[in-house]
N, CA and C of each residue as an Amber inpcrd file, in Angstrom:
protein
   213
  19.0760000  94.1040000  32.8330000  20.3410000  93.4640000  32.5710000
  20.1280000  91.9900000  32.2080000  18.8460000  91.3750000  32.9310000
  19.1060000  90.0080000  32.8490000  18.5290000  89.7850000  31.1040000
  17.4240000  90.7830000  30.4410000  17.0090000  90.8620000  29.4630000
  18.5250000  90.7000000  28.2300000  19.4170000  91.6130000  28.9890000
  20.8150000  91.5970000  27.9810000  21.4160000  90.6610000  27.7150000
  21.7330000  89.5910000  28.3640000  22.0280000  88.6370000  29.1080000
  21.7120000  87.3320000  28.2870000  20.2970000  87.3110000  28.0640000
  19.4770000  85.9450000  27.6090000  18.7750000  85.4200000  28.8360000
  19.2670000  86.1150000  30.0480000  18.6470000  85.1420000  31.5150000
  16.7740000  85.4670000  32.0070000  16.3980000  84.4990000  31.5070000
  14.9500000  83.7850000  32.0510000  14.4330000  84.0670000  33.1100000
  15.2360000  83.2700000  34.2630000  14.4840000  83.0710000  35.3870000
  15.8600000  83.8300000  36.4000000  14.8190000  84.7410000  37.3470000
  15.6380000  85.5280000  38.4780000  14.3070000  85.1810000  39.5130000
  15.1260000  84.9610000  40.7250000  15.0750000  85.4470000  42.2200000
  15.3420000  86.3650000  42.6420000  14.7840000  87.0370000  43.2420000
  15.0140000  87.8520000  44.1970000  14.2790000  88.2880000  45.1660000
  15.1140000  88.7150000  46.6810000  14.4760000  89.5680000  47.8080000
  14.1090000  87.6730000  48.4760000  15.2220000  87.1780000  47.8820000
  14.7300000  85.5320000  48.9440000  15.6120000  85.4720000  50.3030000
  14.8690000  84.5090000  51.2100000  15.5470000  84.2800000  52.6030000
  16.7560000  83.4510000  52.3440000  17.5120000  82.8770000  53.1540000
  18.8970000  82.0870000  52.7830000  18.2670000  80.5860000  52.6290000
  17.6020000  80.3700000  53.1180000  16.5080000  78.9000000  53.0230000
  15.6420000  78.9080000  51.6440000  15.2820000  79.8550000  50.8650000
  15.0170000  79.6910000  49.8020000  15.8890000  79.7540000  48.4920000
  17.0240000  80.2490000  48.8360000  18.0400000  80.7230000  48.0130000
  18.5600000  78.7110000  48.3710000  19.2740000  78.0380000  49.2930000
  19.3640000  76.6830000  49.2570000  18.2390000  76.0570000  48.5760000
  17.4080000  76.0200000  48.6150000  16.2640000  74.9840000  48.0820000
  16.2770000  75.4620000  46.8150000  16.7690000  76.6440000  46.2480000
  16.3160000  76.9010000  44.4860000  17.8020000  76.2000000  43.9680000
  18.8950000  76.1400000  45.1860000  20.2570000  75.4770000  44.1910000
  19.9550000  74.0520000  44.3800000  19.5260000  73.1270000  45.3120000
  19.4120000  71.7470000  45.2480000  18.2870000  71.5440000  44.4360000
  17.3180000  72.5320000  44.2400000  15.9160000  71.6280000  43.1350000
  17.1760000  71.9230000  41.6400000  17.7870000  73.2150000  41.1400000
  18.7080000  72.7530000  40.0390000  19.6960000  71.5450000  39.9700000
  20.5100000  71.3750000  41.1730000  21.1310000  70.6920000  40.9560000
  20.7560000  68.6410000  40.8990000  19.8180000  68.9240000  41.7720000
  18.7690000  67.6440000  41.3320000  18.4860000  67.5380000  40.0600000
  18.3400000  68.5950000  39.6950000  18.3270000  68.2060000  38.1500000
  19.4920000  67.8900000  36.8790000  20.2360000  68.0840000  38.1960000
  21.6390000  67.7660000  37.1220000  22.2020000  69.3570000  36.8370000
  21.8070000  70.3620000  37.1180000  22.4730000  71.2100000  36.3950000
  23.7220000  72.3530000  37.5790000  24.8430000  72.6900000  37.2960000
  25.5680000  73.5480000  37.7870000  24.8340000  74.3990000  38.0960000
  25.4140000  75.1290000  39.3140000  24.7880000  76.6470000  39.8630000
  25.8330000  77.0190000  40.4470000  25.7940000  78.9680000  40.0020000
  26.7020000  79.3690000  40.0110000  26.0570000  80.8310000  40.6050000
  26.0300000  80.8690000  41.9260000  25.9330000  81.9970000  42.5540000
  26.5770000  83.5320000  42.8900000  26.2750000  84.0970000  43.3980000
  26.6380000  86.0940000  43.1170000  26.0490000  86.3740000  44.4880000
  26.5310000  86.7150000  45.8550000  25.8400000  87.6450000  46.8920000
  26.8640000  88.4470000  47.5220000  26.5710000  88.6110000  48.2280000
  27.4610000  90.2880000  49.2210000  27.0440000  90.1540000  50.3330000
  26.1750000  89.5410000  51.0400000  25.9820000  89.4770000  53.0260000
  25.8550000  88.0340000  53.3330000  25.7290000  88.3580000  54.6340000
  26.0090000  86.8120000  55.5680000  24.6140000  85.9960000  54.9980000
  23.6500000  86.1130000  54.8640000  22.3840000  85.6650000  54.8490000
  22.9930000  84.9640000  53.1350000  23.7400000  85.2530000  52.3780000
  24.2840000  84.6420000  50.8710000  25.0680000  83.3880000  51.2010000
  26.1220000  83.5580000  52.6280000  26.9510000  82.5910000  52.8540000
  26.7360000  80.9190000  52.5790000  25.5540000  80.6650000  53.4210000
  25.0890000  79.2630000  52.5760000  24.7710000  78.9720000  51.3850000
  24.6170000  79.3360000  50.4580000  24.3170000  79.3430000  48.9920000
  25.1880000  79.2670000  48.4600000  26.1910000  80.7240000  48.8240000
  27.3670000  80.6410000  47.9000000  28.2080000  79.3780000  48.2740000
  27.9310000  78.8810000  49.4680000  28.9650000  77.2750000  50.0240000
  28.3080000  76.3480000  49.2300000  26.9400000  76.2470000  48.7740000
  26.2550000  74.9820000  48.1690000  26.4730000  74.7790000  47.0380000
  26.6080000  75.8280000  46.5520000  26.9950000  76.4480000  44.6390000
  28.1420000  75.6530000  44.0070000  27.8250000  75.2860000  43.4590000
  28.8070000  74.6830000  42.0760000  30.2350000  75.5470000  42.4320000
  29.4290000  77.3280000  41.7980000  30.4960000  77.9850000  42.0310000
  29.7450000  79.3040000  42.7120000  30.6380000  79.6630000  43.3240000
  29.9080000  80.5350000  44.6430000  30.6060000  81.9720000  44.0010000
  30.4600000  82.9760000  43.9250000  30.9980000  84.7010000  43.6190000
  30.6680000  85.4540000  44.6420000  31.6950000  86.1020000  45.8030000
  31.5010000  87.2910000  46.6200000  31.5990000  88.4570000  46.2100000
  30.8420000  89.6380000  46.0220000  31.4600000  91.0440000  46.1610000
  32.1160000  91.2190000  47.4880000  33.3930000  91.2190000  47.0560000
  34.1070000  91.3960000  48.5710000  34.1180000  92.7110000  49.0160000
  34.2790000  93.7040000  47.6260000  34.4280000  95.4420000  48.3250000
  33.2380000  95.4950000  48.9970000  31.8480000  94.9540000  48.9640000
  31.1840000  95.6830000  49.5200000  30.0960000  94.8200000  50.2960000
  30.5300000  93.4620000  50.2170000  29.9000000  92.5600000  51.2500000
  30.5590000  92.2880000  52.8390000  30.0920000  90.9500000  53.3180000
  30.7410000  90.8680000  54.1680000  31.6650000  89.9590000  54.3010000
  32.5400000  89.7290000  54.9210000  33.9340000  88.8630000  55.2690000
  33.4360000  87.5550000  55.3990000  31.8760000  87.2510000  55.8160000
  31.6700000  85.8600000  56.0350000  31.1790000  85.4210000  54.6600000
  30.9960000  85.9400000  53.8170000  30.3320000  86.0270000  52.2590000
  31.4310000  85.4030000  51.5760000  32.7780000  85.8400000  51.6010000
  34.1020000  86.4930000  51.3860000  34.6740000  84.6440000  51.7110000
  34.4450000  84.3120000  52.8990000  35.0730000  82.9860000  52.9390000
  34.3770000  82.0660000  52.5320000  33.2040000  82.0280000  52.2110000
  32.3720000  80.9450000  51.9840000  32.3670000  80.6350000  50.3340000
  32.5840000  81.5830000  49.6600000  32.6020000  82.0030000  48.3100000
  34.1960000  81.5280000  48.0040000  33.7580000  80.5960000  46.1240000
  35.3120000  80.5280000  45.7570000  36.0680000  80.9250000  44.8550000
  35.6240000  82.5130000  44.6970000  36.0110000  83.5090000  43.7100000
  35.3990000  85.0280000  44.6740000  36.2840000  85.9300000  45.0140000
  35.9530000  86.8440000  45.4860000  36.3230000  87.8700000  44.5150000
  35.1670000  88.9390000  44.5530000  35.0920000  90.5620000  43.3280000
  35.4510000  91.4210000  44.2410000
């Protein structure tokens, strides 16, 4: 998908401490970040994010508030 996309660079299978440190080294650089998770371990990220995205059907409620666009 990310091939469809045009998207480069993916993470994945990271802890919630690496998922923070990959949005402040972007945003140190000046650039927006705009996050996507579904469990509690996403919650800080999606709060640090430019713009944060919950799957609400199928995450969790703490995902859900931390995030400022819920799916």
């Amino acid at each position: 998908m990310a091939d469809q996309l045009g998207i480069h660079e993916i993470y994945a299978n990271c802890l919630p401490e690496d998922k923070l440190r990959q949005i402040e080294s972007y945003q140190t650089a000046g650039r927006q970040v705009c996050m996507i998770g579904n469990g509690i371990n996403d919650a800080p990220a999606l709060k640090k994010a430019y713009v944060g995205i919950a799957m609400g059907g199928v995450g969790s409620d703490i995902a859900v508030d931390a995030a400022d666009i819920a799916l």
